[in-house]
HTML snippet that shows the backbone in 3Dmol.js (N, CA, C, O; Angstrom):
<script src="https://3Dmol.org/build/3Dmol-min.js"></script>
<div id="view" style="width:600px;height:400px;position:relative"></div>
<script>
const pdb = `
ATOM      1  N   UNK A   1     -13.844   2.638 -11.494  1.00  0.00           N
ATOM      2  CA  UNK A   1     -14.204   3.032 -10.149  1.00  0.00           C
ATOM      3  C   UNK A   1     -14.861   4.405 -10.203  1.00  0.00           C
ATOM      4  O   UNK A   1     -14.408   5.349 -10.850  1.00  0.00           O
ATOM      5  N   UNK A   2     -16.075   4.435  -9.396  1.00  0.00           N
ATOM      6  CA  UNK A   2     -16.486   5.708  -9.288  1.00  0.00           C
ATOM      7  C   UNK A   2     -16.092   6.267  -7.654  1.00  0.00           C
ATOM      8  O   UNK A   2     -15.385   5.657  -6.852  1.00  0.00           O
ATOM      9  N   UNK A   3     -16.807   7.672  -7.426  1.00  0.00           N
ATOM     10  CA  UNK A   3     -16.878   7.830  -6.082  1.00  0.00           C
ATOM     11  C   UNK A   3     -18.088   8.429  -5.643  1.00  0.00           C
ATOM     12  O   UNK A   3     -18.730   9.302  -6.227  1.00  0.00           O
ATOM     13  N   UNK A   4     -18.440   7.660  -4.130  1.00  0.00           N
ATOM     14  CA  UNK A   4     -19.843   7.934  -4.370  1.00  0.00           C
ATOM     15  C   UNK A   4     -19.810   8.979  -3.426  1.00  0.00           C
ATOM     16  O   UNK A   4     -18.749   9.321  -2.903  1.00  0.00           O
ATOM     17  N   UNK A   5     -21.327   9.729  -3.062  1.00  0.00           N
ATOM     18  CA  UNK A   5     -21.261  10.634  -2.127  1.00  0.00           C
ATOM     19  C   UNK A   5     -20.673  10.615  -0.594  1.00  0.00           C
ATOM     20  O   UNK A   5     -20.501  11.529   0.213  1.00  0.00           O
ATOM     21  N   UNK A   6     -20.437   9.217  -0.522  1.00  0.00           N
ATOM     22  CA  UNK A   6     -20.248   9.117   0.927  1.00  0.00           C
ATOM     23  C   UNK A   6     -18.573   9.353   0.762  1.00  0.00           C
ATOM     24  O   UNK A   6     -18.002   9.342   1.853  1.00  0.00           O
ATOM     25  N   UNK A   7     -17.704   9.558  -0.384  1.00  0.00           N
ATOM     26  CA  UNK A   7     -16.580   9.573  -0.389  1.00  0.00           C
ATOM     27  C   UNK A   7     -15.727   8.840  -0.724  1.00  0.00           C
ATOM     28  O   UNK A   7     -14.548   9.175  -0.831  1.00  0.00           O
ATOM     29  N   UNK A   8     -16.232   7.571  -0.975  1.00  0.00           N
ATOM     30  CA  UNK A   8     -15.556   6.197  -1.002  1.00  0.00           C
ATOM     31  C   UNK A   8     -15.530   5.858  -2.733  1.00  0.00           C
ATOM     32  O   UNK A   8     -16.269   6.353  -3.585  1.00  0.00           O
ATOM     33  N   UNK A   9     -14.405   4.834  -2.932  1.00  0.00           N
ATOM     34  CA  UNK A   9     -14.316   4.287  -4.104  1.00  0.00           C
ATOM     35  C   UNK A   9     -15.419   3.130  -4.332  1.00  0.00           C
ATOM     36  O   UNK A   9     -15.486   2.262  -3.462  1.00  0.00           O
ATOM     37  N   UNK A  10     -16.258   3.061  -5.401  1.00  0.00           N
ATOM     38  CA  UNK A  10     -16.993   1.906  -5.731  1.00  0.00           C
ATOM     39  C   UNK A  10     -17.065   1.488  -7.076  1.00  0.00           C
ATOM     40  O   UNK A  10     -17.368   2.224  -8.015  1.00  0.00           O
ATOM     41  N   UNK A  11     -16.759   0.206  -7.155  1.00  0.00           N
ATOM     42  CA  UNK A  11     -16.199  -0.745  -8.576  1.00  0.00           C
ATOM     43  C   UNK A  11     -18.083  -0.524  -9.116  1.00  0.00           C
ATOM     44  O   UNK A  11     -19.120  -0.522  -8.453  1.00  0.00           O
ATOM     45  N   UNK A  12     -17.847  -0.384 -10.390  1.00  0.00           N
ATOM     46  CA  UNK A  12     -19.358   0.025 -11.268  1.00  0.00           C
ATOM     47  C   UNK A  12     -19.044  -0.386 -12.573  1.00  0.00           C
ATOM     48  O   UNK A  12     -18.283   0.105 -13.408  1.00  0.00           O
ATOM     49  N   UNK A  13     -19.977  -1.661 -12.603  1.00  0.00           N
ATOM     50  CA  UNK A  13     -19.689  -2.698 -13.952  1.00  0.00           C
ATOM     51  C   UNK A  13     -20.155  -1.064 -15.010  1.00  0.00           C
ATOM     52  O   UNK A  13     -20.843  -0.076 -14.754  1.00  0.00           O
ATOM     53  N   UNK A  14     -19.343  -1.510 -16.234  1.00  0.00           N
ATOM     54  CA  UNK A  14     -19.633  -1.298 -17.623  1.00  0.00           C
ATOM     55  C   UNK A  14     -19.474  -1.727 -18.663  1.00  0.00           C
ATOM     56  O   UNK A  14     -18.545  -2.505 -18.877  1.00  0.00           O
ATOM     57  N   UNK A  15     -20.339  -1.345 -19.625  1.00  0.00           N
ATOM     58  CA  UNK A  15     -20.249  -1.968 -20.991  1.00  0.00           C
ATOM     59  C   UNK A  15     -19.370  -1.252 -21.753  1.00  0.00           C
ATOM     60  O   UNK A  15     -19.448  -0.025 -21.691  1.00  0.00           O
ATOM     61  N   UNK A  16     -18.361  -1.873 -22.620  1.00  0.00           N
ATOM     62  CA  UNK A  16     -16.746  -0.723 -23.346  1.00  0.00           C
ATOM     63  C   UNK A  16     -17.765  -1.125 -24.537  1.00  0.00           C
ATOM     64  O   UNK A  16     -18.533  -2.082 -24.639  1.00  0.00           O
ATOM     65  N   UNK A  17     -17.496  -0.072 -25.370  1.00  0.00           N
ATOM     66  CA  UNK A  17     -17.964  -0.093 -26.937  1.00  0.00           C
ATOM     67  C   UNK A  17     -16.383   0.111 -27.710  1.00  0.00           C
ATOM     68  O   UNK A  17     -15.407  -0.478 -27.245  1.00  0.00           O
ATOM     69  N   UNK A  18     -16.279   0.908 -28.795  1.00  0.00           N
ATOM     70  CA  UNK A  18     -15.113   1.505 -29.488  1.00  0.00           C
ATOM     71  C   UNK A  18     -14.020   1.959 -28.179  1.00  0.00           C
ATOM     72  O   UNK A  18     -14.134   2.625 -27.150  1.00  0.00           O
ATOM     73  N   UNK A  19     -12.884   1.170 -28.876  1.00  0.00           N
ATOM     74  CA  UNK A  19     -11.843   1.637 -28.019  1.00  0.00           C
ATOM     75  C   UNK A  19     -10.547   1.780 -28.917  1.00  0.00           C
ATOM     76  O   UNK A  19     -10.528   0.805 -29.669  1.00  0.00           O
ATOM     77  N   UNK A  20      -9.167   2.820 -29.204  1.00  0.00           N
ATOM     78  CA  UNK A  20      -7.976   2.811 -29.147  1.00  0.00           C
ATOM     79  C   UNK A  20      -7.005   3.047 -28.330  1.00  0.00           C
ATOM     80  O   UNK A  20      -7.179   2.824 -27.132  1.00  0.00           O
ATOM     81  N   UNK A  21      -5.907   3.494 -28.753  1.00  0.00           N
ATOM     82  CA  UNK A  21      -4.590   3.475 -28.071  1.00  0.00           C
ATOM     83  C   UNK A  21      -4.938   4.605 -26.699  1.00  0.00           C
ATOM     84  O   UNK A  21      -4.244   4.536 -25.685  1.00  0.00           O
ATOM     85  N   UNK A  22      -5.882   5.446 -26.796  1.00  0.00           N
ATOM     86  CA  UNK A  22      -6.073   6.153 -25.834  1.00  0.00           C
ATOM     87  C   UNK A  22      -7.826   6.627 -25.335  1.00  0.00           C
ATOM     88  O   UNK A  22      -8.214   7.108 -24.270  1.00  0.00           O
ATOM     89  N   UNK A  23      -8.409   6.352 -26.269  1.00  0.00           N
ATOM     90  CA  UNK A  23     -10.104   6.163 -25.602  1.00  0.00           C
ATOM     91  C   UNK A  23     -11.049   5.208 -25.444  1.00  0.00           C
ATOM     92  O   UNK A  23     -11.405   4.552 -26.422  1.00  0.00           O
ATOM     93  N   UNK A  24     -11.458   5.045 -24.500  1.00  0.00           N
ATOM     94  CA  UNK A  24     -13.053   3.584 -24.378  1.00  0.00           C
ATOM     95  C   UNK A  24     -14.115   4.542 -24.329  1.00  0.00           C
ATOM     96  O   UNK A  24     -14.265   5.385 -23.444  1.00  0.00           O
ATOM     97  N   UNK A  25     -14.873   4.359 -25.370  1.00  0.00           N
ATOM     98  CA  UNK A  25     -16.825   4.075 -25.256  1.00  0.00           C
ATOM     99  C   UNK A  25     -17.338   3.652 -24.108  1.00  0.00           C
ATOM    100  O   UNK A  25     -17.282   2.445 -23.870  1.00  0.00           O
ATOM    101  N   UNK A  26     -17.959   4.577 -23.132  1.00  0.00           N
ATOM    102  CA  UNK A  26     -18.998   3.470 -22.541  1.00  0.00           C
ATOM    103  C   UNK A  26     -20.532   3.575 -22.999  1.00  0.00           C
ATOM    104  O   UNK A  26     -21.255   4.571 -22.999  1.00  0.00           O
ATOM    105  N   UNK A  27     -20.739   2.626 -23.281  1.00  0.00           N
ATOM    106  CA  UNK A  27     -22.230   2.285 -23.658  1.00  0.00           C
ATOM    107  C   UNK A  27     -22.800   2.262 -22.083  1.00  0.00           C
ATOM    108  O   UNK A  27     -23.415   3.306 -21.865  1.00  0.00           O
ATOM    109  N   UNK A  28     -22.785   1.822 -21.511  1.00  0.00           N
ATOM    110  CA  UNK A  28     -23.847   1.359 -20.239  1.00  0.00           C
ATOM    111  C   UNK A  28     -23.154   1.602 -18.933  1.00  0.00           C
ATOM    112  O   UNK A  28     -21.989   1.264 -19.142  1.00  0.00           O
ATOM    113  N   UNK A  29     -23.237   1.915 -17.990  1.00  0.00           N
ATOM    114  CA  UNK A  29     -23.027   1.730 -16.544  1.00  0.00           C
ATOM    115  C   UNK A  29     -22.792   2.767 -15.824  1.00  0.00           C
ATOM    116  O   UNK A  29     -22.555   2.804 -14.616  1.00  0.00           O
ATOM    117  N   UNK A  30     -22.873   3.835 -16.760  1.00  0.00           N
ATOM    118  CA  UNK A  30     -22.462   5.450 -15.347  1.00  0.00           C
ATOM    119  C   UNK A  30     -23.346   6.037 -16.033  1.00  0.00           C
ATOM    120  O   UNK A  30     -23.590   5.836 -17.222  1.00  0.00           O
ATOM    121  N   UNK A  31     -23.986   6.964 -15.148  1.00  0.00           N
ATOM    122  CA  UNK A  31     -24.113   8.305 -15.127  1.00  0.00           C
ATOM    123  C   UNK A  31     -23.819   9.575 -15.243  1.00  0.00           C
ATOM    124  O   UNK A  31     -22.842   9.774 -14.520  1.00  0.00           O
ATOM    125  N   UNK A  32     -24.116  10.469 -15.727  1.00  0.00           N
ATOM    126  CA  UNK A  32     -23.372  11.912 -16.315  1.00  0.00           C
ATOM    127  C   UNK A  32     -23.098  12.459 -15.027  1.00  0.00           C
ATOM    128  O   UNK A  32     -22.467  13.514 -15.096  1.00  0.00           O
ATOM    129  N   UNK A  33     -23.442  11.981 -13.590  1.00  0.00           N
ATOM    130  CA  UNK A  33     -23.044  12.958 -12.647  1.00  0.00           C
ATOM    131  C   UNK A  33     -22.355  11.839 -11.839  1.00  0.00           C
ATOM    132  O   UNK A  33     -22.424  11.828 -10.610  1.00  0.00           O
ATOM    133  N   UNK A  34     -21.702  10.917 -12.526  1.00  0.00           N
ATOM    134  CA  UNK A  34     -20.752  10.124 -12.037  1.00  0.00           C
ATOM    135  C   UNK A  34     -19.575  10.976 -11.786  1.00  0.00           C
ATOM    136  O   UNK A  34     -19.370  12.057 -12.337  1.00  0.00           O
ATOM    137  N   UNK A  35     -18.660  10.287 -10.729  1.00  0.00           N
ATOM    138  CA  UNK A  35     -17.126  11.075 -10.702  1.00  0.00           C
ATOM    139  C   UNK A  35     -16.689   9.829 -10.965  1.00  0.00           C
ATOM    140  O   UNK A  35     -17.066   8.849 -10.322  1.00  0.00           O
ATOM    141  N   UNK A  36     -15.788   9.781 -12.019  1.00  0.00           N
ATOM    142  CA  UNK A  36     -14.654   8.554 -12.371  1.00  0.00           C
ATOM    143  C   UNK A  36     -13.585   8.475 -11.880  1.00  0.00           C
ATOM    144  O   UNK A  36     -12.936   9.450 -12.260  1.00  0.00           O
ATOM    145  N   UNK A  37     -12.926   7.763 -11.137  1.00  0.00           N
ATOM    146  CA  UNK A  37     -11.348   7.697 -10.788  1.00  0.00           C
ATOM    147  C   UNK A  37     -10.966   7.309 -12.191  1.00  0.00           C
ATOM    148  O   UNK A  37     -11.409   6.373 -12.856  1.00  0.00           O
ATOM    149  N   UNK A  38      -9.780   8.486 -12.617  1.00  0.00           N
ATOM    150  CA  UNK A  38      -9.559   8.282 -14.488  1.00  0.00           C
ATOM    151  C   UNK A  38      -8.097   7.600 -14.014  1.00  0.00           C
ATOM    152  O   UNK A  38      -7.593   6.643 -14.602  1.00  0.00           O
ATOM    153  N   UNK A  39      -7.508   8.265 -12.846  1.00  0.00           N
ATOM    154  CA  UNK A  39      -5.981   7.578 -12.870  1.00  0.00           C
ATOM    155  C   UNK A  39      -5.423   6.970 -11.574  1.00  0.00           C
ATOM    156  O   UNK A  39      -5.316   7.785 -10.657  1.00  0.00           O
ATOM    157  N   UNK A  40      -5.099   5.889 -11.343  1.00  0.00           N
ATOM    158  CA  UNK A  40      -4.287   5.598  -9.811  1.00  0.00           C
ATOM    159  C   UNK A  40      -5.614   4.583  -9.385  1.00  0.00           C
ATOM    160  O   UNK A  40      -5.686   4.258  -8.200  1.00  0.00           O
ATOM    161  N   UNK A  41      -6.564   4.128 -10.250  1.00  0.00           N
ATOM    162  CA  UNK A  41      -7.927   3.327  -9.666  1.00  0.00           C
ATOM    163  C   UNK A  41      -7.141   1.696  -9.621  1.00  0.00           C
ATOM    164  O   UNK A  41      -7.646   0.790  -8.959  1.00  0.00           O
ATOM    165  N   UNK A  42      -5.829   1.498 -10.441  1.00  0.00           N
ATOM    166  CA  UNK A  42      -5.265  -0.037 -10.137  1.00  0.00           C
ATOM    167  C   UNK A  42      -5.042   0.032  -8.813  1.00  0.00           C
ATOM    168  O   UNK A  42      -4.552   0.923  -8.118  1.00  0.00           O
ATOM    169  N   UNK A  43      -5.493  -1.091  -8.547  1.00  0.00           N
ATOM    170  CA  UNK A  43      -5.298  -1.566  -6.768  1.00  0.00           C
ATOM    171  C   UNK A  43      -6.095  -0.796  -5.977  1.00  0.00           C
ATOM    172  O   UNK A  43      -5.747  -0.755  -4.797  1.00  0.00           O
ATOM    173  N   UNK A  44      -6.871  -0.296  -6.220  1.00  0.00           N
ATOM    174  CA  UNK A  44      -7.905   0.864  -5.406  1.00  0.00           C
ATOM    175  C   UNK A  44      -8.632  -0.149  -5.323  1.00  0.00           C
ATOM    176  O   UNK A  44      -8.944  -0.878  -6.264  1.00  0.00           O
ATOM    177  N   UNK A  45      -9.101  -0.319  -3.678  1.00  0.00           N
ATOM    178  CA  UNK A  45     -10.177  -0.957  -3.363  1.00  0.00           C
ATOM    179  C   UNK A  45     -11.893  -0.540  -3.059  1.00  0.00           C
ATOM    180  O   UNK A  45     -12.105   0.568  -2.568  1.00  0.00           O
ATOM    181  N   UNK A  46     -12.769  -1.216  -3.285  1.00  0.00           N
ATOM    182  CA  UNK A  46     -13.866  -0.992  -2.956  1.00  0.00           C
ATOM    183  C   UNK A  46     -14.395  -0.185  -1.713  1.00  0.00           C
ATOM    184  O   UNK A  46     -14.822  -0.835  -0.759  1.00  0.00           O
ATOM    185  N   UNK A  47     -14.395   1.070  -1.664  1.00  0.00           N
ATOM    186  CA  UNK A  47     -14.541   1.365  -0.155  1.00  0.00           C
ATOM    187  C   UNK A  47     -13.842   2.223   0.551  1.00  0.00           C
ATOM    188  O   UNK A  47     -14.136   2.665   1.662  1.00  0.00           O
ATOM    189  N   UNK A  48     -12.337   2.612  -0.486  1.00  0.00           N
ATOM    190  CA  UNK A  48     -11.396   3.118   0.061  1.00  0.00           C
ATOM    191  C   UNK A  48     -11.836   4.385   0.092  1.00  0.00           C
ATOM    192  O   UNK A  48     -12.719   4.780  -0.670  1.00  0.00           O
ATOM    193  N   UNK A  49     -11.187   5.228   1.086  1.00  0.00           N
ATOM    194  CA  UNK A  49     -11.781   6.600   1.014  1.00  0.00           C
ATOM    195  C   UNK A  49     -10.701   7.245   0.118  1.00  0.00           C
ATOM    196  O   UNK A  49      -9.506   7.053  -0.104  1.00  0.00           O
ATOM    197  N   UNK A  50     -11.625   8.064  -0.279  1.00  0.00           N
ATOM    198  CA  UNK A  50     -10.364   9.098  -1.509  1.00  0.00           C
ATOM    199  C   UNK A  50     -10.688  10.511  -1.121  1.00  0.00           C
ATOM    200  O   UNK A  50     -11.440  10.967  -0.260  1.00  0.00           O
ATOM    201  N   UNK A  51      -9.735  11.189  -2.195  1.00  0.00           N
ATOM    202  CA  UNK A  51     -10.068  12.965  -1.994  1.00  0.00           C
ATOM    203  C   UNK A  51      -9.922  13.235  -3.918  1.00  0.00           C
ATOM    204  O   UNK A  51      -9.173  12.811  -4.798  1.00  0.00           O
ATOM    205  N   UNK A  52     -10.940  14.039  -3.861  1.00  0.00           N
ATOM    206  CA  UNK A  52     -11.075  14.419  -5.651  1.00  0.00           C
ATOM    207  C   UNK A  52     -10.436  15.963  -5.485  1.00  0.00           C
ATOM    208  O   UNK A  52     -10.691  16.934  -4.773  1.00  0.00           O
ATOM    209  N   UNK A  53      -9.644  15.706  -6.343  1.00  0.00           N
ATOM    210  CA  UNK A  53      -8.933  17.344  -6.334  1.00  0.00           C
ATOM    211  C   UNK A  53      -9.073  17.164  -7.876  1.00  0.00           C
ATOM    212  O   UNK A  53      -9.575  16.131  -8.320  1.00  0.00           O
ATOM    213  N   UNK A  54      -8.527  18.404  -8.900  1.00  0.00           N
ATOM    214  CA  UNK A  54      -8.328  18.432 -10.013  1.00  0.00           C
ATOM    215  C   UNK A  54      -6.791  17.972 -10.304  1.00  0.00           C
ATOM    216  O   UNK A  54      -5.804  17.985  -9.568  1.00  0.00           O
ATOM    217  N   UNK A  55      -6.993  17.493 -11.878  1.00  0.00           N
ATOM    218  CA  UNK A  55      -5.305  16.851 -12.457  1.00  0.00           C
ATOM    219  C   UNK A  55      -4.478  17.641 -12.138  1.00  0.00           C
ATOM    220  O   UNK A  55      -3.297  17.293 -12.165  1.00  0.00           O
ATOM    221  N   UNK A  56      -4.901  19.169 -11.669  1.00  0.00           N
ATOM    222  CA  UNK A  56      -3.155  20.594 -12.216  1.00  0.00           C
ATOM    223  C   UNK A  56      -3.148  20.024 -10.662  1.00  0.00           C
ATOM    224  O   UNK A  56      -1.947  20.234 -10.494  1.00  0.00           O
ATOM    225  N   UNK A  57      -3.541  19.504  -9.491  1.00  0.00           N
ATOM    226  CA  UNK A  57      -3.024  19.609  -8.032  1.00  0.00           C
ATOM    227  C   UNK A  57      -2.144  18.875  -8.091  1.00  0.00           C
ATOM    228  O   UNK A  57      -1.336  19.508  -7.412  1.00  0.00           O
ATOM    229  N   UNK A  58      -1.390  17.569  -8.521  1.00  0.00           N
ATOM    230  CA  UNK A  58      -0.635  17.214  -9.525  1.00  0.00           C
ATOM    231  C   UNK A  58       1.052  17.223 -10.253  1.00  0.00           C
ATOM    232  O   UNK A  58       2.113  16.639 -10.472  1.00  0.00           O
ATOM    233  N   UNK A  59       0.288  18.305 -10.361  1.00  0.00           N
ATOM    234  CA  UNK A  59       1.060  18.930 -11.596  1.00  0.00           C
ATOM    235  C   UNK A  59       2.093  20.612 -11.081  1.00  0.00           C
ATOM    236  O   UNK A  59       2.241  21.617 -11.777  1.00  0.00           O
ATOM    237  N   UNK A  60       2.694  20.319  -9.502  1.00  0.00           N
ATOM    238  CA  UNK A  60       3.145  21.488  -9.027  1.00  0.00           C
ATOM    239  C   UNK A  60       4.627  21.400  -9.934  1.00  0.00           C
ATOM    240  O   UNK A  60       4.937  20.414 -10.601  1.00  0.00           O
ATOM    241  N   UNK A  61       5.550  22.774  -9.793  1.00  0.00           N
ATOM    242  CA  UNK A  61       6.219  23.078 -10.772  1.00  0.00           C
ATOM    243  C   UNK A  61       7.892  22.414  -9.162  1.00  0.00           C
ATOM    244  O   UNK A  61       8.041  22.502  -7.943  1.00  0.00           O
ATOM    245  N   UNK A  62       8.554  21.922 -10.197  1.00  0.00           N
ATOM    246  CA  UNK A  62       9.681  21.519  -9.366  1.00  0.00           C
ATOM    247  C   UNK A  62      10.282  22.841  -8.553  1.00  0.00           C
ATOM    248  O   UNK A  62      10.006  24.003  -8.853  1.00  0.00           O
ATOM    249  N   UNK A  63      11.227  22.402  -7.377  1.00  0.00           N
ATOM    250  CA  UNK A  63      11.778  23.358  -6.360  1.00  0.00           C
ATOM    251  C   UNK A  63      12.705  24.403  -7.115  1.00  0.00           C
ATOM    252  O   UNK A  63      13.800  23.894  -7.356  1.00  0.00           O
ATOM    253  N   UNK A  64      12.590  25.741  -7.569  1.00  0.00           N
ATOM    254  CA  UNK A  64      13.539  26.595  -8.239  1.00  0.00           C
ATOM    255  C   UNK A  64      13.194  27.348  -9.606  1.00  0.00           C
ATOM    256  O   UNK A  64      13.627  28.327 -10.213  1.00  0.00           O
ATOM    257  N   UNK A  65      12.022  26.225  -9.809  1.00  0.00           N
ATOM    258  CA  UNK A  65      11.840  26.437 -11.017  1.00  0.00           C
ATOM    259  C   UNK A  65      10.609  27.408 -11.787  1.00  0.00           C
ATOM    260  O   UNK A  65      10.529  27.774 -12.960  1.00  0.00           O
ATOM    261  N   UNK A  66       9.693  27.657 -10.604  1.00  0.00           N
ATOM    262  CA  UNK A  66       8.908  28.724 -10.759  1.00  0.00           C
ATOM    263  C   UNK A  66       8.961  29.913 -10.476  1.00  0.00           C
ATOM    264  O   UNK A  66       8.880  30.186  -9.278  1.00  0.00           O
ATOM    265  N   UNK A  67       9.103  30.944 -11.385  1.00  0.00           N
ATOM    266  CA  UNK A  67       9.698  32.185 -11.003  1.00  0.00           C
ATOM    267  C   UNK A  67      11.006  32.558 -11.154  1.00  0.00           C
ATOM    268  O   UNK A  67      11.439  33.639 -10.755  1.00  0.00           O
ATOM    269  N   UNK A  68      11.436  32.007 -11.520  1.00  0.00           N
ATOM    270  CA  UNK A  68      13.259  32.020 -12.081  1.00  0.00           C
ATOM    271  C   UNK A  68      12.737  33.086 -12.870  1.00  0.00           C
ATOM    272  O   UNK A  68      11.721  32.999 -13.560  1.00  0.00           O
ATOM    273  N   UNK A  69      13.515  34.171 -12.742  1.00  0.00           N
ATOM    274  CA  UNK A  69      13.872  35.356 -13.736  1.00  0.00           C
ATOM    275  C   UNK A  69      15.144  35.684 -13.783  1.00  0.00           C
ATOM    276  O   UNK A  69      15.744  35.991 -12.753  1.00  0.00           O
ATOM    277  N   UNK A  70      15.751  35.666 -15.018  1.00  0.00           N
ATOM    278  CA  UNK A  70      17.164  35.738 -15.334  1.00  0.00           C
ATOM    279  C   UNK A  70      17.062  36.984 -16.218  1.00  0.00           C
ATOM    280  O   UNK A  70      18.072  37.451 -16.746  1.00  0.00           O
TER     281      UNK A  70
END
`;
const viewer = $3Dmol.createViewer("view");
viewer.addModel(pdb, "pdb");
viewer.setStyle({}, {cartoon: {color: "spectrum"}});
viewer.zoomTo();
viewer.render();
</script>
């Protein structure tokens, strides 16, 4: 899934080349100024509106645990 300017999710055939336990090749179907949905794109539908933030938005630190100085 990419996202296009209008905001929305859109399914964008590609060609996989070399793949393992954690990378795919694409040979064919995006563009370098593509935005990829890399995670949470299962069950994402065609159309859906999304919001692109970065991975650390994410990644906040549990209740107590930031700033603890002992």
């Amino acid at each position: 899934m990419v996202v296009g300017t209008d905001g929305t999710s859109h399914r964008k055939p590609v060609e996989l080349g070399i793949q393992d336990a954690e990378d795919v090749q694409i040979l064919n179907g995006l563009s370098p100024t593509d935005t990829v949905v890399t995670g949470g794109a299962y069950g994402l539908e065609d159309g859906t509106k999304v919001k692109v933030g970065s991975a650390r938005d994410d990644e906040k630190p549990a209740a107590g645990k930031s700033g603890d100085q002992k």
